[in-house]
N, C-alpha and C positions, 0 to 999 in steps of 0.2 A: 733520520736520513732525509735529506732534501730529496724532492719528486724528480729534478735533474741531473741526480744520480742514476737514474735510473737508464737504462738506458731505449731508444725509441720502442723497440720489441716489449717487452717489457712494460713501458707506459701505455700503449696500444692495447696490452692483455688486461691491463688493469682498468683502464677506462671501459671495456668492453665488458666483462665483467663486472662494472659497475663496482667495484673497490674505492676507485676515486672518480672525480667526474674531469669532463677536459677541461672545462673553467678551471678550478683547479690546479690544471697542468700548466695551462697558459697564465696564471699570474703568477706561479713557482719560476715557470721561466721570464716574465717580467719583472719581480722581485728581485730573482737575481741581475737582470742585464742592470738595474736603476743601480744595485750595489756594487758593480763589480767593472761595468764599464767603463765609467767613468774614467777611470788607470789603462784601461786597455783599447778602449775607441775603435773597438770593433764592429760597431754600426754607426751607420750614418743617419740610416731612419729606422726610427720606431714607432707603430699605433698601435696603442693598447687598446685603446677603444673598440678599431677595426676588429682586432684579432681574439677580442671576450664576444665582440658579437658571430663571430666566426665560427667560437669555439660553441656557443648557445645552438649556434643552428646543426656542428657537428654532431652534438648528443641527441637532439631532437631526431635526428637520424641514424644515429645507433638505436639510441631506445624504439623505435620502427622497424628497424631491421634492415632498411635503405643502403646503411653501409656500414658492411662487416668485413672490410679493410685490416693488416695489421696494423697500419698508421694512422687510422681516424681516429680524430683527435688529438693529435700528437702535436706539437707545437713544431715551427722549424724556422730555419733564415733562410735569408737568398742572394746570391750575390747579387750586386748594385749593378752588374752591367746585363739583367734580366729582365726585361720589361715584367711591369706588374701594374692592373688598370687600374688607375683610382691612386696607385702610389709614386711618388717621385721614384726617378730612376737617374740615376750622375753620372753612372760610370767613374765616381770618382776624380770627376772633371767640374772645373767652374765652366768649361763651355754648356754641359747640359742641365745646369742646376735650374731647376723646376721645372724641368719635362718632368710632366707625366702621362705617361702612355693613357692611348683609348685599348689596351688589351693588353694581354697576357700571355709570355712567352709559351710554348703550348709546354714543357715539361715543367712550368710552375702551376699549369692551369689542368695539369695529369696530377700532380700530386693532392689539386685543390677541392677537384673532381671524389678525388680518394679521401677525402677527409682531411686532410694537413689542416693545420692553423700556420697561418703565415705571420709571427712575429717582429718581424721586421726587413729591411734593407743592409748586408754587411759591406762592410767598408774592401778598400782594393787598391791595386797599383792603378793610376789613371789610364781609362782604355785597355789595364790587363800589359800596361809596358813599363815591368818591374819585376824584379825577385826577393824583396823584401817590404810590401805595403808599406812603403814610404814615397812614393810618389803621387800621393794620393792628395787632391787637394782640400779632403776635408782632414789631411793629419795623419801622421805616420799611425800605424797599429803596434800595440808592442804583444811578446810573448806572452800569455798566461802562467808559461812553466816558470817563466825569469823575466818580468819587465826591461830587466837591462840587454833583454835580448832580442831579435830584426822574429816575427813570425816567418819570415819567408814569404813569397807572392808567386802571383798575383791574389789567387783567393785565402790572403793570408788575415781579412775579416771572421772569413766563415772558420777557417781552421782555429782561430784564435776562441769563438765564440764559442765552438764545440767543446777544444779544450780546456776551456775556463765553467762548463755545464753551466753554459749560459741556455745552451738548447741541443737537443739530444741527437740532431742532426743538421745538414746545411746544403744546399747545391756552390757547387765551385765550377770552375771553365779550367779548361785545361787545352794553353795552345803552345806547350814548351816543356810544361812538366808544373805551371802553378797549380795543379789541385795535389802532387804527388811530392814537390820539394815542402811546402808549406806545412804538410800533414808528415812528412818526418821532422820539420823543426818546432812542432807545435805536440808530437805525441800521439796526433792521431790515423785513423786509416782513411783511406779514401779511395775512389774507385775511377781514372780514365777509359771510359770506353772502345771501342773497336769504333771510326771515323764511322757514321751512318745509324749507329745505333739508337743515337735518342736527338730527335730532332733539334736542331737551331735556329728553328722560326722564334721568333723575339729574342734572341741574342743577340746584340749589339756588336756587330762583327768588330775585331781587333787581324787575323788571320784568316779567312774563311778558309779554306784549304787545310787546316790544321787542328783548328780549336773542335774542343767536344765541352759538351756539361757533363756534370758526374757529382754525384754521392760522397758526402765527409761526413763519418760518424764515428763514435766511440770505438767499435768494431765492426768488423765483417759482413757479421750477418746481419746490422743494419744497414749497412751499404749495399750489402744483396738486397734485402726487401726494397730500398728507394730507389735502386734504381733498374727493379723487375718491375716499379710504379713506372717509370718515367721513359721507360722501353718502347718504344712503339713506330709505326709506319704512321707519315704526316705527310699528305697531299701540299699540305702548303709549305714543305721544305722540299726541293729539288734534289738533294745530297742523301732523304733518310730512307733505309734499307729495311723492308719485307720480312721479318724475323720470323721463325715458331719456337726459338730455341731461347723464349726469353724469361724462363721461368728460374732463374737464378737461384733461388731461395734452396731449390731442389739441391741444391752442389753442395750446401752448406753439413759434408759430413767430416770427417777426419780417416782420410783415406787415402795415402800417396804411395800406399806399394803398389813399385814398379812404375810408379811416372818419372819419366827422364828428364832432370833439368841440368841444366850448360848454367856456369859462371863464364863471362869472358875474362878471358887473364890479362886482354888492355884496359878494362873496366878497371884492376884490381894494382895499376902503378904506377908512376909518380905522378905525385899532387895529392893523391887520397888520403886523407888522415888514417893513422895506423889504423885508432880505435874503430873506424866506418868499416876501414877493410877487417878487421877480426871480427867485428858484428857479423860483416857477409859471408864468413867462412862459417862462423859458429851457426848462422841459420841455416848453410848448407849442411851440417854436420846435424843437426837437429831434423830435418827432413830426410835424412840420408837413416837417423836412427827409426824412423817411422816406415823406412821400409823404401825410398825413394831412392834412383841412382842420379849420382850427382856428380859430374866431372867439370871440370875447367876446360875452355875452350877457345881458340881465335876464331873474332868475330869480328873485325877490321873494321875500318874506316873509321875510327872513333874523334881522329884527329881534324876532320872534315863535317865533321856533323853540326857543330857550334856556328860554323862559318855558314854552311848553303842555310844553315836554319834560319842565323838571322838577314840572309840575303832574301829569302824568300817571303818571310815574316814581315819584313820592312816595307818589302813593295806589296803585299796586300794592306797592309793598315796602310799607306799611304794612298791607295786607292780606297777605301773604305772607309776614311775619315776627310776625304774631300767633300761629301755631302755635308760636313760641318761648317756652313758658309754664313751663317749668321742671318738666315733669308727665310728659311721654314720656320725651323725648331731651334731653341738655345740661345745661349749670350750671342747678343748683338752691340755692338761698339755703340757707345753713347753718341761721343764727339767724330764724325768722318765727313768724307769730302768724297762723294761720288762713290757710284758703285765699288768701283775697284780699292778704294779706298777703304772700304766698308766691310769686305771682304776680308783684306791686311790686317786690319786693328782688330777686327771678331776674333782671328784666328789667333792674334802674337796674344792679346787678353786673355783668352779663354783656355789654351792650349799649355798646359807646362812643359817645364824642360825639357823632362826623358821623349815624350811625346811628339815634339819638334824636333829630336832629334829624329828618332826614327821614322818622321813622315822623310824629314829631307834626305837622310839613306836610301829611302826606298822610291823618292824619286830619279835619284843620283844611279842609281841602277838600273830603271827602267827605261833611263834616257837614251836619244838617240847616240850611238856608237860605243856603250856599253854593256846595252842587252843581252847582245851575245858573249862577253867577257863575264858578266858578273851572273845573270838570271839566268840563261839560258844554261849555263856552266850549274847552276847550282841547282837547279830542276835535273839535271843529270847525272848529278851526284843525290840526290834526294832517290835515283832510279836503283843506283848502286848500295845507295842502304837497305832499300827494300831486297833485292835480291838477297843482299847479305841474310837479312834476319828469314827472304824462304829457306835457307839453304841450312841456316841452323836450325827453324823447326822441323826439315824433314828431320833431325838427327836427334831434336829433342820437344818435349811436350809444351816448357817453359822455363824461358829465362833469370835465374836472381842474377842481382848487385846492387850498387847503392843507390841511393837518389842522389846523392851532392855530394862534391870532393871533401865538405867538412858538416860539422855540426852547425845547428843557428849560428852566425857570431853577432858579438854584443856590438851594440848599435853607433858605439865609440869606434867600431872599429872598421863599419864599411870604409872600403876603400873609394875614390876617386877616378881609380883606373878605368873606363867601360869598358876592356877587353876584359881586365881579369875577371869585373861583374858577368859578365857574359858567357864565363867559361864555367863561371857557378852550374849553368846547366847543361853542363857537356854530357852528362848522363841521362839526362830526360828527353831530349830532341828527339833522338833519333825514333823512337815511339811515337808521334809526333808525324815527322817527314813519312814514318811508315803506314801512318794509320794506323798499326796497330793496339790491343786494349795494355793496360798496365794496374797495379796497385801497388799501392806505399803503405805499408802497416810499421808502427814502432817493435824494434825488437830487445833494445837494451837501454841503459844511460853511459853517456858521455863522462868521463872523470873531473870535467870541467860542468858538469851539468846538465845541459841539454838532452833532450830525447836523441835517441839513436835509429834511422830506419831505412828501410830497405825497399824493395822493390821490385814486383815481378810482371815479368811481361810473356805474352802469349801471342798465340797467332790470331789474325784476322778473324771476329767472331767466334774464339774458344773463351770466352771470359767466364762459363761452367765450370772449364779447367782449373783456369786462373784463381775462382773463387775457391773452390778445393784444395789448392796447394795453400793457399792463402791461412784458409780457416785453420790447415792441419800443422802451420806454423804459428800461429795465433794458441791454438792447443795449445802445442811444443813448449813457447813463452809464457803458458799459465797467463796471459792475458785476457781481461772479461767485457771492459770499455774502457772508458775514460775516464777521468778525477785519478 
């Protein structure tokens, strides 16, 4: 049995114990990424060297007792739009290719603190504006489950990487639903947080107002323990929130009598593929037999969510990719003619398509005379979802239904449309606009093949809850990790 089988708890117990050592662990997981990547280009950088000397100084500090971590030692990835010091960071763009940061986003430098081994950099949709890492200018990512099939995006590197046990865990972003659509079309779980929970100091903003980092592993309870590591209050983030209730790992029982959760029944109708919707009924009914009441419910505006999301979305990245002017950091145009000029060619070079599209959206919206028709409109609708989802937690503990209207589709078969692409995440936004936390665990296969998965969302900081229902659905499906 390969050591990336294993899953991160697990390798953690076994390093600690002195079973295996994390050298070890870290060339099992470089072994495999050299064999296995290659087909699936789910990183963009890799140091081995870094990451044996990484693992050398992890054990030297076990064996001391320095750090008794579940995760020391443990190998992991990261996505590409995470600052990491000493390593390139791309974002998945030729505009940043060869930055590299003097520092370390603080929840990669909380995990590093804890012992992790950082294996590498995973690939992504450029700037995190995609739903199937194919926008990526170092190269589309394909599935592990089916090469002929899109991973899903934005963090559809790290979901690919986990599911292929290239490495036993991964950080993902999530500003629409890429850490939760990606880890149902890849097989795996994963964890968006409550807006505040884990800082976004060296996060390469795409949405600030939206995006969270979060946890993709095998299972649950590794996505509990990574991200009770990465949990924390951060002076140098203005947005992150004062927890005591961050001990995650603690939820991880199998215990849902008497928690009350709502399916919406607009979640559950046209567009959905049958077999998404009988997944989401049979994991109600698998929760419901553990002792859980589980009714269907209207939960409205679902029609509207897609739209204020990507109005809102548009005009933060297009404020927040204007500091890419070719002046500080990144590609700068070879051949220009004055500043202004200089400026033009950095950005039409270095920027791909999806990327220019949705800067010019979001400045088209921000402009004079239709601020208040399109932003203002969708901030107000953004207020209307939020009510919506207080109004069904007073009536329930936690939300299922699906991640996405279908399965992965094979990569023959994206469409052209950008509305339809758009609409892929009609089910994730709205978590998103709310701030509130969510998880996506696999719960079946598709008849076409693909994983099958689902999704729960909770209220503002109950993600204890959330990991509870989660786990005792993970039970339910006889699921252990990943492979």
């Amino acid at each position: 049995m390969s050591l990336m089988q294993h899953t991160a708890l697990e390798l953690g117990r076994m390093i600690r114990s002195g079973e295996i050592r994390a050298v070890s662990a870290v060339r099992a997981a470089l072994d495999a990424v050299e064999k296995k990547d290659p087909e699936l280009n789910s990183f963009i950088t890799v140091d081995g060297e870094r990451a044996l000397s990484q693992a050398e100084q992890a054990e030297k500090k076990i064996r001391s007792g320095e750090l008794t971590g579940p995760l020391s030692g443990v190998p992991m990835a990261v996505k590409d739009n995470l600052c990491t010091e000493g390593l390139e960071t791309t974002c998945g763009s030729a505009m940043l290719r060869g930055y590299v940061p003097a520092y370390s986003a603080t929840a990669v430098r909380l995990l590093m603190e804890a012992g992790a081994v950082l294996i590498g950099k995973t690939n992504m949709d450029e700037f995190g504006m995609g739903n199937t890492s194919g926008t990526s200018a170092c190269g589309a990512v394909r599935n592990p489950r089916n090469t002929c099939h899109v991973p899903g995006g934005s963090s559809g590197g790290s979901c690919a990487a986990v599911a292929a046990g290239l490495v036993p865990y991964a950080l993902g972003t999530d500003t629409g639903g890429s850490i939760r659509q990606p880890c149902s079309f890849c097989g795996v779980a994963g964890i968006k947080p409550t807006y505040g929970t884990v800082s976004r100091y060296g996060l390469i903003a795409y949405g600030s107002s939206l995006e969270q980092i979060g946890p993709i592993a095998g299972n649950i309870s590794d996505c509990a323990a990574v991200l009770e590591t990465i949990a924390a209050h951060d002076p140098l983030d203005s947005t992150s929130v004062r927890r005591r209730d961050t001990h995650f790992t603690e939820a991880l029982f199998d215990d849902v009598r008497g928690m009350k959760i709502g399916i919406p029944k607009d979640w559950l109708g046209e567009g959905l593929d049958r077999e998404v919707r009988a997944a989401v009924l049979d994991a109600g009914a698998r929760l419901t037999e553990r002792g859980a009441v589980v009714r269907e419910f209207d939960l409205g505006l679902l029609d509207y969510a897609a739209a204020a999301y990507y109005v809102i979305a548009c005009a933060e990245a297009g404020s927040n990719l204007s500091r890419f002017d070719g002046v500080r950091y990144g590609m700068r145009a070879k051949d220009y003619r004055g500043i202004d000029d200089m400026y033009r060619r950095s950005r039409t070079e270095g920027f791909g398509a999806e990327v220019k599209r949705r800067i010019m959206l979001g400045s088209f919206v921000l402009s004079a005379g239709y601020y208040d028709a399109y932003y203002r409109k969708a901030q107000q609708v953004r207020r209307l979802i939020k009510n919506s989802f207080d109004e069904a937690f007073a009536r329930y503990d936690v939300i299922l239904g699906p991640v996405a209207p279908t399965v992965a589709p094979k990569m023959t078969e994206q469409t052209d449309d950008r509305v339809q692409k758009y609409l892929g995440d009609i089910y994730t936004v709205s978590a998103n606009l709310a701030g509130i936390p969510g998880i996506s665990l696999p719960v079946g296969v598709h008849s076409s093949g693909p994983p099958i998965g689902v999704q729960l969302l909770g209220n503002c900081f109950e993600e204890r809850t959330l990991i509870r229902a989660a786990y005792s659905l993970e039970q339910a499906c006889g699921r252990r990790g990943n492979g």
